[in-house]
C-alpha positions as CSV (number, residue, x, y, z in Angstrom):
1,X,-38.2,-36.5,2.7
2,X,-35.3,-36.6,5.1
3,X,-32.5,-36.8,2.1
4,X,-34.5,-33.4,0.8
5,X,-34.7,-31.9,3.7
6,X,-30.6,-32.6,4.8
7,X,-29.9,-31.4,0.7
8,X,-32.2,-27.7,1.5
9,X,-30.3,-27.4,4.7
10,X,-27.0,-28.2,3.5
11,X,-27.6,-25.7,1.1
12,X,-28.5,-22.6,3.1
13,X,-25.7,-23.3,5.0
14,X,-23.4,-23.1,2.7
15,X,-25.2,-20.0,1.0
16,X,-24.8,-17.9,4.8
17,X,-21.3,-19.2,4.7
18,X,-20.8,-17.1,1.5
19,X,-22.4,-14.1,2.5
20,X,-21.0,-13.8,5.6
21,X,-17.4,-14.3,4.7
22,X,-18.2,-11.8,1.6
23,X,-19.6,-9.0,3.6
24,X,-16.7,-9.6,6.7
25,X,-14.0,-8.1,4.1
26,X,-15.7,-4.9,3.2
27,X,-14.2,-2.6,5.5
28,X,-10.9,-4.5,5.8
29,X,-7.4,-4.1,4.9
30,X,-6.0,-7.2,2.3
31,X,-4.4,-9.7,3.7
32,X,-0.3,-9.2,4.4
33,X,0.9,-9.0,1.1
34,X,4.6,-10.3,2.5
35,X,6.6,-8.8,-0.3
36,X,4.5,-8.8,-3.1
37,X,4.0,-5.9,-4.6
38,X,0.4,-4.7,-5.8
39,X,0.2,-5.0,-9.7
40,X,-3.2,-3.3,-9.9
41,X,-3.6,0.1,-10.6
42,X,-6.0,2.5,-8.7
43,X,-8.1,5.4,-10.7
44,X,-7.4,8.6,-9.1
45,X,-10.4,8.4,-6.8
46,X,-9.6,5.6,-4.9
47,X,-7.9,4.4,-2.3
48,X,-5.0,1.7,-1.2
49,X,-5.5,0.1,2.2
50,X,-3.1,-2.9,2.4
51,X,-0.5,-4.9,5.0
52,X,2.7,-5.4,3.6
53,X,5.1,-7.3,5.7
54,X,3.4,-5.9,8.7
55,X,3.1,-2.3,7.5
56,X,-0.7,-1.2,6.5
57,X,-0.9,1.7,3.9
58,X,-3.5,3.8,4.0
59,X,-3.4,6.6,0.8
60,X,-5.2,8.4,-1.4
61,X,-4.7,10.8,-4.3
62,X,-5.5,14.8,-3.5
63,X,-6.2,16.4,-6.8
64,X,-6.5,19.9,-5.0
65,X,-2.7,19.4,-4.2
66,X,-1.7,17.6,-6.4
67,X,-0.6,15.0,-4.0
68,X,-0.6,11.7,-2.3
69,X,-1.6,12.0,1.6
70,X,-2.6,9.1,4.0
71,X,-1.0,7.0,6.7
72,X,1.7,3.9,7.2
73,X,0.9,1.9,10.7
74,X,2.9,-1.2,12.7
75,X,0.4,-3.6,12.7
76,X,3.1,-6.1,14.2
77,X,3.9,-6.4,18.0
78,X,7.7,-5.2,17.4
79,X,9.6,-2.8,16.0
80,X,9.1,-2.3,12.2
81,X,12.6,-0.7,10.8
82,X,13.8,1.6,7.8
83,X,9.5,2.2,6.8
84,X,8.9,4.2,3.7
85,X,6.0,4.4,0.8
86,X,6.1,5.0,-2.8
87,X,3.9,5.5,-5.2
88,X,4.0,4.4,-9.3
89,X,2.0,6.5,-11.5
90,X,0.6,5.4,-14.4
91,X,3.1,7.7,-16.4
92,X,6.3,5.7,-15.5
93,X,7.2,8.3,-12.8
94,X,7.5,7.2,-9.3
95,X,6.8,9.4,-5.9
96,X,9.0,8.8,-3.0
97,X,10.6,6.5,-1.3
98,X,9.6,8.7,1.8
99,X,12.5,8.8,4.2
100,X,13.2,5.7,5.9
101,X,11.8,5.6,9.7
102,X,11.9,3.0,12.5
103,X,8.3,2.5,13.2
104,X,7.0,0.9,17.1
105,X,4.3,-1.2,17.6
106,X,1.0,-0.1,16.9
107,X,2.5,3.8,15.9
108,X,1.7,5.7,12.9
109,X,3.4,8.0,10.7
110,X,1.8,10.8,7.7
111,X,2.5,10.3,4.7
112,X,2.7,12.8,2.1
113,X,4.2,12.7,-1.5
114,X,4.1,15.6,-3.7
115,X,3.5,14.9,-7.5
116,X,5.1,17.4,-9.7
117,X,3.3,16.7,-12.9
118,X,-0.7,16.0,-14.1
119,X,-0.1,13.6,-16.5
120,X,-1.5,10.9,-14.9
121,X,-4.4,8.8,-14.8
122,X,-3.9,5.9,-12.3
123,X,-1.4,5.2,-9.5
124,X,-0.1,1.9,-7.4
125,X,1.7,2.3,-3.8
126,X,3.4,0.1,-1.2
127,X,4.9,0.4,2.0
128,X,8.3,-0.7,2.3
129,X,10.1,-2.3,5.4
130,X,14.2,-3.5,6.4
131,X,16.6,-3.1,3.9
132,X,14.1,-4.9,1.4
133,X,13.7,-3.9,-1.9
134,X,15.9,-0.9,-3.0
135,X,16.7,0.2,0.3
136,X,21.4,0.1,0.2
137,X,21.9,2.2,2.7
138,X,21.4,5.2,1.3
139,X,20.1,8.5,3.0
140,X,16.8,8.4,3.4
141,X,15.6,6.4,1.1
142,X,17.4,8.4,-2.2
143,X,19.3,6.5,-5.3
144,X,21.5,7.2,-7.7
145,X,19.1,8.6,-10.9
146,X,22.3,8.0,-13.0
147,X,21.7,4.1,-13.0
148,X,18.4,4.6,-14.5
149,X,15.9,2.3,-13.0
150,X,12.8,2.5,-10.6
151,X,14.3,5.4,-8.8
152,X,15.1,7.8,-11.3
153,X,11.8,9.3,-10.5
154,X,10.4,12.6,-10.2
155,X,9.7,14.1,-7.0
156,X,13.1,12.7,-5.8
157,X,14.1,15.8,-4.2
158,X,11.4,16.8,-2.6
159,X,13.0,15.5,1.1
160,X,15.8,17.0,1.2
């Protein structure tokens, strides 16, 4: 009776275990993504929440305007430099980078990137931080469309 009983109790603990760690990440941000981007693609009614390397991205999608509005926050205790978001739509076009901007502890910053076509039916973002990525020193965040690439995007003027 006492192997039974041990077994049943074993066994509802491991069940709360479960539940509890699945209901703790409901409301939560993933994990630091480090510099990983985010490979899956959100429908136009939802939203990204994320950490990457220290930055968490809050957006959604604005059908009204057409647009991309939410926030970028330092979740780190120092100073996050050269912070800007993009956003891939499922078209092949990209939005942003937003203009590079030191960001302190704890602070946030809007963001807010303007699509210029419809023709779109899901989207991916990430924040970006340093001189990571496709940051090479150039102003705010803009590259050279001639190259091609990522960056030959539409929107590209719009922070100018």
């Amino acid at each position: 009776m006492n192997h039974k009983h041990g077994i049943l109790m074993m066994s509802v603990f491991v069940f709360a275990v479960f539940v509890i760690s699945g209901c703790s990440k409901t409301n939560k941000p993933s994990i630091d993504e480090g510099e990983e981007e985010s490979k899956t693609e959100l429908a136009l009614n939802e939203s990204y929440d994320r950490v990457r390397n220290g930055a968490r991205l809050i957006l959604a999608y604005d059908a009204q305007s057409n647009s991309f509005k939410g926030t970028v926050e330092n979740t780190t205790e120092k100073t996050l430099k050269r912070v800007r978001v993009e956003v891939h739509l499922s078209n092949g076009k990209e939005l942003g980078p937003t203009p590079a901007t030191d960001l302190a502890p704890v602070k946030k910053m809007e963001v807010h990137l303007m699509a210029t076509s419809t023709d779109f039916d899901g989207w991916t973002a990430h924040p970006e931080v340093g001189e990571d990525e496709h940051s090479h020193g150039e102003e705010h965040g803009e590259h050279d469309s001639e190259h091609g690439g990522e960056h030959d995007r539409e929107g590209k003027d719009e922070h100018n």
